[in-house]
SEDORO-391505 format. One record per residue (C-alpha): residue in one letter; x, y, z; residue number from 1. Coordinates in Angstrom, 1 decimal, padded with zeros to 4 digits, m for minus. Layout:
N
<atom "A" <X Y Z> NUM>,
...
***
This chain:
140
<atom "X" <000.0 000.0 000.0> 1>,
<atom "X" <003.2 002.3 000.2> 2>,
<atom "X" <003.6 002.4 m003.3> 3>,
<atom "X" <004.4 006.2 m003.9> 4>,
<atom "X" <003.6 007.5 m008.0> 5>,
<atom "X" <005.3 010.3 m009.6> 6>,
<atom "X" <002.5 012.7 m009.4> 7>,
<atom "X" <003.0 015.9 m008.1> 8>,
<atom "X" <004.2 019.2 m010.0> 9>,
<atom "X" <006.5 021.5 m008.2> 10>,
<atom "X" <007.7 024.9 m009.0> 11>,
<atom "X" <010.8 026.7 m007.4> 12>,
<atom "X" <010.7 030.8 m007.7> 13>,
<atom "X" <013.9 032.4 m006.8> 14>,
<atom "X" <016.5 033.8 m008.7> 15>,
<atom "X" <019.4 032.1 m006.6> 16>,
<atom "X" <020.9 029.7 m009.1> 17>,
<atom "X" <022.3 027.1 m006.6> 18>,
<atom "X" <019.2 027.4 m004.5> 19>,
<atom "X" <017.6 026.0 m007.4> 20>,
<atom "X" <020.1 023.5 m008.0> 21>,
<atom "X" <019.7 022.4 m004.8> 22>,
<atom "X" <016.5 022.6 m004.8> 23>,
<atom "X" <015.7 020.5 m008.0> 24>,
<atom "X" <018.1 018.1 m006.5> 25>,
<atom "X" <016.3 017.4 m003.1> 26>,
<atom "X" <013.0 017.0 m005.0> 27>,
<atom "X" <014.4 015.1 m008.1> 28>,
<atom "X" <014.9 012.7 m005.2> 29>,
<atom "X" <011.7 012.3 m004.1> 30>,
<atom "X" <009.8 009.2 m005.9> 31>,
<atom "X" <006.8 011.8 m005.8> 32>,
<atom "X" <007.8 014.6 m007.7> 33>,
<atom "X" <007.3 014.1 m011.7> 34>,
<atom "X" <008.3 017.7 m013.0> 35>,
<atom "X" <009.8 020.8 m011.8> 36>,
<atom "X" <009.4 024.7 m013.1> 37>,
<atom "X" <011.9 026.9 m012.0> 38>,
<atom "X" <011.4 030.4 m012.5> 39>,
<atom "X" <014.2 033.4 m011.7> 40>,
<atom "X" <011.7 036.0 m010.5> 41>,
<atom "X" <008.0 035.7 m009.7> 42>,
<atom "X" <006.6 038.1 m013.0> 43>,
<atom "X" <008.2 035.2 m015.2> 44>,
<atom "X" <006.2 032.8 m012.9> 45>,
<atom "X" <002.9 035.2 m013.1> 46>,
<atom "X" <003.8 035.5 m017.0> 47>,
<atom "X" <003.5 031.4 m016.9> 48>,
<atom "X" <000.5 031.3 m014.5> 49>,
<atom "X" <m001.3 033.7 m016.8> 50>,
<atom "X" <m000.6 031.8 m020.0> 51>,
<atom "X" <m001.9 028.6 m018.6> 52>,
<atom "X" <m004.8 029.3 m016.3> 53>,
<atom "X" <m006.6 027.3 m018.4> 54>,
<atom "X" <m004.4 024.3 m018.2> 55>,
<atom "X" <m004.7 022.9 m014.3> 56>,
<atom "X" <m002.6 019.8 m015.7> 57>,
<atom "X" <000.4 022.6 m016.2> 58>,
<atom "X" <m000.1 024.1 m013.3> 59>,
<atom "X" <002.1 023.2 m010.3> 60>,
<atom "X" <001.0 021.4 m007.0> 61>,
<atom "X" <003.6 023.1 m005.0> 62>,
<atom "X" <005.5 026.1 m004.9> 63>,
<atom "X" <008.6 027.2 m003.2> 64>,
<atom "X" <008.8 031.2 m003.4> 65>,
<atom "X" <011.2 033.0 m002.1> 66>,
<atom "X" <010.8 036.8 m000.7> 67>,
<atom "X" <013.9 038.6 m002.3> 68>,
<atom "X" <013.9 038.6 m006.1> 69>,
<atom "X" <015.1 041.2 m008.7> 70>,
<atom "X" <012.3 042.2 m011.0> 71>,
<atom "X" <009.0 040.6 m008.5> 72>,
<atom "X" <009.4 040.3 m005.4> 73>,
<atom "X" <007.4 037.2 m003.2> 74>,
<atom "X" <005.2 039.0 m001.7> 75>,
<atom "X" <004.3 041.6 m004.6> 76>,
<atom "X" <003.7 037.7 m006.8> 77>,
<atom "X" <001.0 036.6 m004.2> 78>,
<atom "X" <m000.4 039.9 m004.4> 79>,
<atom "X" <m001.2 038.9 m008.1> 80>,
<atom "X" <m001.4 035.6 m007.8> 81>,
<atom "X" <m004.9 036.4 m005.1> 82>,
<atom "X" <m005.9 038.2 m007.6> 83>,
<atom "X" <m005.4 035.3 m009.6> 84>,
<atom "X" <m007.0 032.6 m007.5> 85>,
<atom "X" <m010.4 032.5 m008.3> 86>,
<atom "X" <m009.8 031.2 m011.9> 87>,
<atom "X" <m007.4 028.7 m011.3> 88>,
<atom "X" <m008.9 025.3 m011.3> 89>,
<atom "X" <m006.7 023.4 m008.8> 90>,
<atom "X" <m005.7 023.9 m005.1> 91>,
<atom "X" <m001.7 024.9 m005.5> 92>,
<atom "X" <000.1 024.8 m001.5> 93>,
<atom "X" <002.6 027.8 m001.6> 94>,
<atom "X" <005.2 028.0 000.8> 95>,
<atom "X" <007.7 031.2 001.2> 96>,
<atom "X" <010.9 029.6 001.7> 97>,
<atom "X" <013.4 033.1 002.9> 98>,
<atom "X" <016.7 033.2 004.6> 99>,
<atom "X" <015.2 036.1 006.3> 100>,
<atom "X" <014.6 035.4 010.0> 101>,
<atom "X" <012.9 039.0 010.3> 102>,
<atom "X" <010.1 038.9 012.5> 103>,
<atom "X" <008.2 041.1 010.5> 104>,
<atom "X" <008.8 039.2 006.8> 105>,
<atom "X" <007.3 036.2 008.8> 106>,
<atom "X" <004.3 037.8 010.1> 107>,
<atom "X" <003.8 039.3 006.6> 108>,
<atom "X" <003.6 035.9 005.2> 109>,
<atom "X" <001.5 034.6 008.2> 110>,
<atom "X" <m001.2 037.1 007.3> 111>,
<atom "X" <m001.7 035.7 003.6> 112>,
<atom "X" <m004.0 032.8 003.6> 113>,
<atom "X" <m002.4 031.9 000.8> 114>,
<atom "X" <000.4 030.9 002.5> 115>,
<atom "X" <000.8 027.4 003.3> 116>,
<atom "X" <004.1 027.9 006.1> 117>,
<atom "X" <007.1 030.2 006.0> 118>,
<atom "X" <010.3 027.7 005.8> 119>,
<atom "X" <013.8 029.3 006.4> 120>,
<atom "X" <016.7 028.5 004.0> 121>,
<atom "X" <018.3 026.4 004.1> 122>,
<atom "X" <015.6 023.8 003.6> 123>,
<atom "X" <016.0 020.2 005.2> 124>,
<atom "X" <015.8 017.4 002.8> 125>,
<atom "X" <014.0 016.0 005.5> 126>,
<atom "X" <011.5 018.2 005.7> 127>,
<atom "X" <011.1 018.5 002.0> 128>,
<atom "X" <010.1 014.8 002.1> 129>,
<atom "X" <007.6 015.4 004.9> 130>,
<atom "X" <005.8 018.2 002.7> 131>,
<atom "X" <006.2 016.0 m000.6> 132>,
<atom "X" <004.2 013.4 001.2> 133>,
<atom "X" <001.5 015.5 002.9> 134>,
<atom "X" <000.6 017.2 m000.2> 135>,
<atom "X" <000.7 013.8 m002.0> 136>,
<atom "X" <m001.9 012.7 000.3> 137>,
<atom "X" <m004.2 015.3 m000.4> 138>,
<atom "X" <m004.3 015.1 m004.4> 139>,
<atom "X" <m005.2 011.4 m004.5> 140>,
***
């Protein structure tokens, strides 16, 4: 009955090139995860979002979004991406993954329902796995 499927789509926003090496590693890893978008700041992820609002099976599961970005910052993306909300078709958990420990970026993040949990960098593999697996559980 443990028999894990490659079904879950995850996307990694942030424009740190090893965090997203790292990143892609961790989940490549997990039996659960069948594709990956990486995007470098979140208007090339809103830009992607946009294009395939119509497409739930493109859309990720999962996103990892970090706060500091060139371009679009984290929290300026989820103030689109409410907007957004109402016409995408599937349930996607966000999680703002920082290496900010400010109190204030954390409470900020706390006060979007949107939000899934604010996870500070770096992130533990096994931690990663445990998050895989929840969010697993609630797409069968």
């Amino acid at each position: 009955m443990s028999q894990e499927r490659r079904n879950l789509s995850a996307c990694i926003i942030d424009d740190d090139p090893i965090y997203q090496f790292t990143m892609k590693s961790i989940l490549n890893k997990q039996k659960i995860v069948k594709e990956i978008l990486v995007f470098k700041d979140g208007e090339q992820a809103l830009d992607f979002f946009i294009s395939n609002i119509d497409n739930d099976q493109d859309l990720p599961d999962v996103i990892f979004l970090d706060i500091d970005m060139p371009i679009m910052d984290g929290f300026q993306f989820m103030e689109r991406y409410v907007e957004l909300k109402p016409k995408v078709g599937k349930k996607i958990i966000i999680y703002m993954v920082s290496s900010s420990v400010d109190p204030k970026d954390i409470e900020r993040a706390k006060k979007i329902s949107e939000i899934s949990d604010y996870i500070v960098k770096p992130v533990e593999p096994g931690k990663l796995k445990i998050i895989l697996k929840e969010i697993s559980n609630t797409i069968e």
